[in-house]
N, C-alpha and C positions, 0 to 999 in steps of 0.2 A: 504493500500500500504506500504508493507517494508521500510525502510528509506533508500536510495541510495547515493554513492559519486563519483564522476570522476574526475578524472583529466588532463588538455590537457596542453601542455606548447607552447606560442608566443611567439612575440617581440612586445614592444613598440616605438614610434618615439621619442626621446628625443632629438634633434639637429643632432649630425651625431652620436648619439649613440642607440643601440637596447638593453636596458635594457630587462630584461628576464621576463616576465607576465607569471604567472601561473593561467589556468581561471578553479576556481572548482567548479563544479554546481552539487546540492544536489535536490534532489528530496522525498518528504516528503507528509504526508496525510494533507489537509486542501481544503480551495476552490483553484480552479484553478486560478492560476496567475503566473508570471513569472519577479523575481527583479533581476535587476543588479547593485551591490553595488561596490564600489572600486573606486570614483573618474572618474566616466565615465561620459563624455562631451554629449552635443545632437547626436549626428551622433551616439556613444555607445550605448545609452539608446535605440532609434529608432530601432536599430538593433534586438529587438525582434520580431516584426513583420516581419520583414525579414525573420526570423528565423524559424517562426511560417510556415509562406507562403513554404520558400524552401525545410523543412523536406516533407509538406504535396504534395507539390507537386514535390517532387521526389520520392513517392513510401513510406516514413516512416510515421509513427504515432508521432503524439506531445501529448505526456502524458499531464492527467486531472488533475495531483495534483499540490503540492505547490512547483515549481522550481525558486529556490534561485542560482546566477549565480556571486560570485567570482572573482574580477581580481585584483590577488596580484601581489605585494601591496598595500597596500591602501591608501597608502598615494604617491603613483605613480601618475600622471596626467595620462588619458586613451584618445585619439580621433581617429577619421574618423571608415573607415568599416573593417578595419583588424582585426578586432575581432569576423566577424559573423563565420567563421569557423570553428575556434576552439569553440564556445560556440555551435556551430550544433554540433559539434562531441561529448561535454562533455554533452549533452542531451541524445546522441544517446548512449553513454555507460553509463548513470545513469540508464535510462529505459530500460536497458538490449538488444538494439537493434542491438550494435554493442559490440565485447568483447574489454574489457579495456585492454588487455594483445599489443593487437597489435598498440596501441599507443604511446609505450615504446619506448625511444630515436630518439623521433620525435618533428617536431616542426611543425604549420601549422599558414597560414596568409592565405586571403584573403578575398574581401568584397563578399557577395550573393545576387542575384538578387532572385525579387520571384519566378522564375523559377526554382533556384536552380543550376543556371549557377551562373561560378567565374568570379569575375570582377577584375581589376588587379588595383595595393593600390600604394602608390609613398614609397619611402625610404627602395630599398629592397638589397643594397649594405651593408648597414650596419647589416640587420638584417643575412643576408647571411654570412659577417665574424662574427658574434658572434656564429654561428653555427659553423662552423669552428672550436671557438676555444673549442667550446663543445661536438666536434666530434657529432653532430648530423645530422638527416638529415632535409630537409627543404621543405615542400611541399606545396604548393601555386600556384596562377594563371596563364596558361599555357604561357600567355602575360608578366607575367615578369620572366617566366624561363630563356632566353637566358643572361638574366642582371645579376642575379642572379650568376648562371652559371658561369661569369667572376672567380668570386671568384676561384681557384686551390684547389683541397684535398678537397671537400664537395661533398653531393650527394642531388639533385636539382629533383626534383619532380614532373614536369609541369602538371598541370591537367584541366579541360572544367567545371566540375562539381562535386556539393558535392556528387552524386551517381557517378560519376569515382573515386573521393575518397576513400569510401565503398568499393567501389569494390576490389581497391588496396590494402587499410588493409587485407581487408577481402580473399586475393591472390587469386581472379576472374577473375581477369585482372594482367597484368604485362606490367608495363611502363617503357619505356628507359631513362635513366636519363638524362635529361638538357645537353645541351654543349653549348658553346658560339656561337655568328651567327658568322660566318667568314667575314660577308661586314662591322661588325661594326669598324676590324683594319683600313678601310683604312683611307688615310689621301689626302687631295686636298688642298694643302697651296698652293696661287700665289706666282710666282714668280720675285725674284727681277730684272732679267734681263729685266723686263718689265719697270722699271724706267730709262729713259732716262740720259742721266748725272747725278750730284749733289752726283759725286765720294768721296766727303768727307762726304757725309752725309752717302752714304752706309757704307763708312770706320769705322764709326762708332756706325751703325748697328751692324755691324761683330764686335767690338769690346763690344758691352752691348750684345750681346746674349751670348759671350764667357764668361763673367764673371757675366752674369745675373745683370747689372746695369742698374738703372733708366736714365730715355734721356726726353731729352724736346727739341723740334723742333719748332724754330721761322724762318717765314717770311713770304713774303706778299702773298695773296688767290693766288690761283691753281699753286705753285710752283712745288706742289708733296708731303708734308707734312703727308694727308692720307695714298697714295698709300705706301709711303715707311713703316709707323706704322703696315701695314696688311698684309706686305712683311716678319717681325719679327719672327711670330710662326715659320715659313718655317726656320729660320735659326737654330730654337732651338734643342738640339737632343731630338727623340722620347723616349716620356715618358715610363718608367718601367713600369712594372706589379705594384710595389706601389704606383706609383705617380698615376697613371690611375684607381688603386683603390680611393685614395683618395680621385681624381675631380671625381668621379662616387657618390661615398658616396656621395658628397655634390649636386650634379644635383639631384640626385634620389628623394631630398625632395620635390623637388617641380615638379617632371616630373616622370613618368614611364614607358618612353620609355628613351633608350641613343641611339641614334642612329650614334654623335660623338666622344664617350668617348675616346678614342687612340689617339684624334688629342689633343693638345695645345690649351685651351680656349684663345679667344679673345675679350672681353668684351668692350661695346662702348655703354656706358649710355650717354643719353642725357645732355646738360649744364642745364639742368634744374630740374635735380636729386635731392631727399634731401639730408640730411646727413645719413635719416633712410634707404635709398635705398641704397647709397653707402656702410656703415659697417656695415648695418642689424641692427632689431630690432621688436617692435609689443611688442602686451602683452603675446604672446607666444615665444618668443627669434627666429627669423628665419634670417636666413646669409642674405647677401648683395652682392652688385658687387663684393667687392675684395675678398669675400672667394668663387663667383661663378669664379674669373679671379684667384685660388689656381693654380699653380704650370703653370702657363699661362701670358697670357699679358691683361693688363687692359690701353686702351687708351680712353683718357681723351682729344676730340676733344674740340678746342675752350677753351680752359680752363679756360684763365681771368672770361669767362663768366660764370662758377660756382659761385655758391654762395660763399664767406669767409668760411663759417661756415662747409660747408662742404669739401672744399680742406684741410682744419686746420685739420678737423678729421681723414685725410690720416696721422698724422706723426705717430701715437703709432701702427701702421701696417705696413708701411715702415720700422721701423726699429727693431720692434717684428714679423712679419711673421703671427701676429693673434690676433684676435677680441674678448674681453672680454665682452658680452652683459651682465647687471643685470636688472634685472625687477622685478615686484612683485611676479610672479609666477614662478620666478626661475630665477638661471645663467648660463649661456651657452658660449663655448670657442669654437670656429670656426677658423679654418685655414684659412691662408688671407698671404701667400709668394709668391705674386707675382709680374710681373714686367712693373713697372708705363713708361709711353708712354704720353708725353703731347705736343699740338701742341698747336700756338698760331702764330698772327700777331705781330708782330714789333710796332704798335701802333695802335689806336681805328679804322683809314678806312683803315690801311695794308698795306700802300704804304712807310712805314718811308726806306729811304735805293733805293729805289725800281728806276733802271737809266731808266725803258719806262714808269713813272707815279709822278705826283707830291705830295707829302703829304703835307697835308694841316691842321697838328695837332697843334696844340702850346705846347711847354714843357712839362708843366701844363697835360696837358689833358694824353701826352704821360708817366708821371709817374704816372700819377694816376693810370693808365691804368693797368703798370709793377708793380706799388704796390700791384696790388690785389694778386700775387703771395709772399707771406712773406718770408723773408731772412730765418727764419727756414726751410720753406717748400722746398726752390732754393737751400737749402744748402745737404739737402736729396738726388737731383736730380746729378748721376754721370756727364752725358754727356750733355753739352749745346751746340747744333748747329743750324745756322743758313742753311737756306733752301733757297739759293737765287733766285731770277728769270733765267732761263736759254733762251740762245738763239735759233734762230728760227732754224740755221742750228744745233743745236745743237738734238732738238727735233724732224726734219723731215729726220735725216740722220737714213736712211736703217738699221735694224740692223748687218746684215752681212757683213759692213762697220765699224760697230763698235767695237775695236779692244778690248773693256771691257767687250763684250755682252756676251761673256763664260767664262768670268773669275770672272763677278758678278755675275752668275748664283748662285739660291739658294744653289743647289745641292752640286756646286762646296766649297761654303761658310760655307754648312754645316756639313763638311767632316773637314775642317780647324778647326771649333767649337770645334768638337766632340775629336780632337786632343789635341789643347790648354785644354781644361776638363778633361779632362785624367791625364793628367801631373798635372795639378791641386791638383785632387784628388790624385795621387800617393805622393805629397807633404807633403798637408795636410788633406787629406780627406775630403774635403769639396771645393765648391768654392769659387772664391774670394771675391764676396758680402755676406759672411756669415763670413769672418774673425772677432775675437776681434781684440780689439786695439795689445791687447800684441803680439797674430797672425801674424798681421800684420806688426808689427813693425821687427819679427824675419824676414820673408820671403821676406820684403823689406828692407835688411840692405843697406842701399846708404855710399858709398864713397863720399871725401870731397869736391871734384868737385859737386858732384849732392847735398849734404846738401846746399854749396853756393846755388847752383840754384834756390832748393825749397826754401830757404831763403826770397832769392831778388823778386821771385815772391809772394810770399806771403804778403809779405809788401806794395809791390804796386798794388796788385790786393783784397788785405783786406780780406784774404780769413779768413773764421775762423777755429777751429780746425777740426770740422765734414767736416768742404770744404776739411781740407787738407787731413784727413784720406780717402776721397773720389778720392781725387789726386794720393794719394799713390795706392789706390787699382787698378782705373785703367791703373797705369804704371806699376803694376805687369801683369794687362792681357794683354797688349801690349808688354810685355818682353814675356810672354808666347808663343804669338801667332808668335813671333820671334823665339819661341824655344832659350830664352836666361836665362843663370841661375841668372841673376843679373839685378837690375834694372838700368838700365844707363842712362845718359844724355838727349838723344835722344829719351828715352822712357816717361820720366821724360815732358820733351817737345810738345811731342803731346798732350800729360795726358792736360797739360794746356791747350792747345790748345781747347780743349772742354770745358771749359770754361768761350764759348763767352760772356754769358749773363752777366758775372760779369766784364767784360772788357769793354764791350761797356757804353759809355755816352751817358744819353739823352739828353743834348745838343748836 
């Protein structure tokens, strides 16, 4: 037997990256066997058999000599079944069975069944823009074309089987390229007009979605607490084509369907999460809550009730946007910019404050309680408000009675966002939870009236510096949302006003 060479070019999974895998398979005289060298994990190795099974029963022959199988680099980490494809095709053009010509400026993923049926692989966003950036095309399992697809300027290949493959090279067949599903834009956020009163607590809903700040929501059980945290995404504006790439990338790892990529993730891990669940980890580096809650909302119900260990490890992602994983088998940087939602009781049975319930805590027990939140972590958080109990005719009044019920409407709320962020952006190009200090110091110049003010409250509310920069930023989105070019007194004032947690005494 002649000595033969091919070669087929993938992707790899590396966190949210598609590193390029060239898989070359050699066919040589010896006994019949079949190695695959390159750092391939079990699910890689396995995949000969696969491989053996889907040539023979799709109609090809698996050559009897010594086929040696390639996945550069080799010092790349290889896993799962995205590999049977491209080593069926670099088989199929060693042994002459298919011409090596028509595999030129292609790229091909997918796992095979022994039938010779494609089975669809998870992480196919990312390998989709790296094709992109290689002007290539990308052909793989008919089940993740439509994802695929999202990607703009690529050409998307959807296929059933390694004989529709053949065929395709082989221009037997002719297939339409991929396009995106059109059901996957829609979005279904509730809305806010469904929360009864607790006027200041929407006020300042609308005021963290405009400027994308952290809130933390105290009082006592079924105030509303939840409802309003899941009210949030609905006020955000709809993500671009990048951002939506982004949180696609990062779902795609661990899922191969998106079926809500368009909407604003909302992430709600249990209080009983680790640290490894919340900013990812494992001996193979894989994301966490805050980089599945990227460019989204991550509420954190019940939160006292977290561990320490894991609220602590919120701050270097709260104030970097992203998660440096290192392990022994490698380091991985994961996007994690998004925006933290914490609810919690007023003290250990939730009644502290509460005028239809008596609390029955001691001091004692009530700071212990508010301790488990650390002055670093409270000082990260923009908006502190409480969430009081409301009254009965408050909650049983009609809403077409209620003279706020269309003017808290998300819709309504979200139109105001998307304004105040414009201006924003037209400012500085960025918003206002991404300013530096020096940023921020330009775009909030205070006259002498409003330095007194942050002054005097500063001193009497102990705020520290990160508190105050936090102050400042959100009296620039409350001047914003004013359509005001300065920050003034009265903006200066509400800003505090959110606050509450560092005002109130537990006594």
């Amino acid at each position: 037997m002649p000595s033969t060479l091919a070669q087929v070019y993938t992707r790899a999974n590396q966190g949210i990256r598609a590193p390029s895998v060239s898989v070359e398979v050699h066919l040589s005289q010896g006994l019949p066997c079949l190695n695959i060298v390159g750092l391939p994990e079990a699910a890689v190795r396995e995949s000969k058999d696969r491989v053996r099974s889907a040539l023979i029963n799709s109609g090809y022959e698996f050559p009897d000599g010594r086929i040696t199988v390639n996945l550069a680099p080799a010092d790349l980490p290889k896993e799962g079944g995205r590999f049977d494809l491209p080593i069926a095709l670099g088989i199929l053009v060693a042994s002459g069975q298919l011409p090596g010509k028509t595999l030129e400026s292609k790229e091909f993923l997918g796992e095979l069944a022994l039938s010779g049926h494609l089975r669809p692989v998870r992480a196919i966003l990312p390998a989709s823009l790296a094709c992109k950036a290689m002007n290539r095309t990308l052909i793989l399992p008919e089940q993740n074309a439509s994802v695929a697809a999202m990607v703009s300027k690529v050409t998307i290949i959807g296929t059933r089987s390694l004989a529709e493959v053949c065929a395709y090279l082989q221009e037997k067949t002719d297939i339409e390229p991929a396009k995106p599903d059109p059901h996957v834009g829609r979005t279904n956020y509730p809305d806010l007009s469904d929360v009864r009163g607790q006027e200041q607590a929407k006020r300042a809903l609308l005021i963290a979605a405009t400027g994308c700040h952290h809130l933390l929501l105290f009082g006592p059980p079924g105030t509303g607490k939840t409802m309003l945290a899941s009210r949030l995404p609905g006020l955000l504006p709809p993500l671009t084509e990048t951002e939506a790439l982004d949180v696609a990338a990062i779902h795609s790892l661990t899922s191969s369907s998106m079926d809500t990529i368009w909407q604003r993730p909302f992430r709600t891990p249990h209080h009983s999460s680790s640290s490894v669940s919340l900013v990812g980890g494992g001996s193979i580096p894989q994301p966490g809550e805050v980089s599945f809650a990227h460019h989204g909302v991550l509420f954190l119900d019940e939160m006292p009730e977290f561990a320490r260990a894991a609220l602590e490890i919120l701050r270097e992602p709260l104030e970097n946007g992203e998660v440096v994983i290192t392990r022994a088998k490698g380091q991985e940087c994961f996007p994690a910019r998004f925006q933290l939602v914490g609810a919690m009781n007023p003290c250990p049975c939730g009644y502290l404050g509460d005028s239809q319930r008596t609390c029955r805590c001691s001091p004692d027990q009530i700071r212990r309680y508010r301790n488990k939140l650390s002055g670093p972590l409270l000082d990260r958080i923009d908006l502190q408000i409480e969430v009081p109990s409301q009254t009965i005719q408050t909650i049983l009044e009609p809403a077409v009675q209620n003279n706020h019920s269309k003017e808290t409407g998300s819709e309504k709320l979200r139109d105001m966002v998307i304004k105040a962020r414009r201006i924003q952006q037209a400012r500085q190009g960025k918003i206002n939870c991404q300013l530096s200090s020096r940023e921020l110091f330009e775009v909030c110049a205070l006259g002498e009236k409003e330095k007194g003010l942050i002054a005097r409250a500063s001193e009497q509310l102990h705020i520290s510096t990160r508190g105050l920069h936090r102050v400042l930023r959100v009296a620039r989105t409350i001047a914003d949302l004013a359509d005001s070019t300065s920050v003034l007194s009265p903006h200066l004032g509400e800003a505090l006003q959110y606050r509450q947690l560092d005002r109130q005494s537990v006594a």
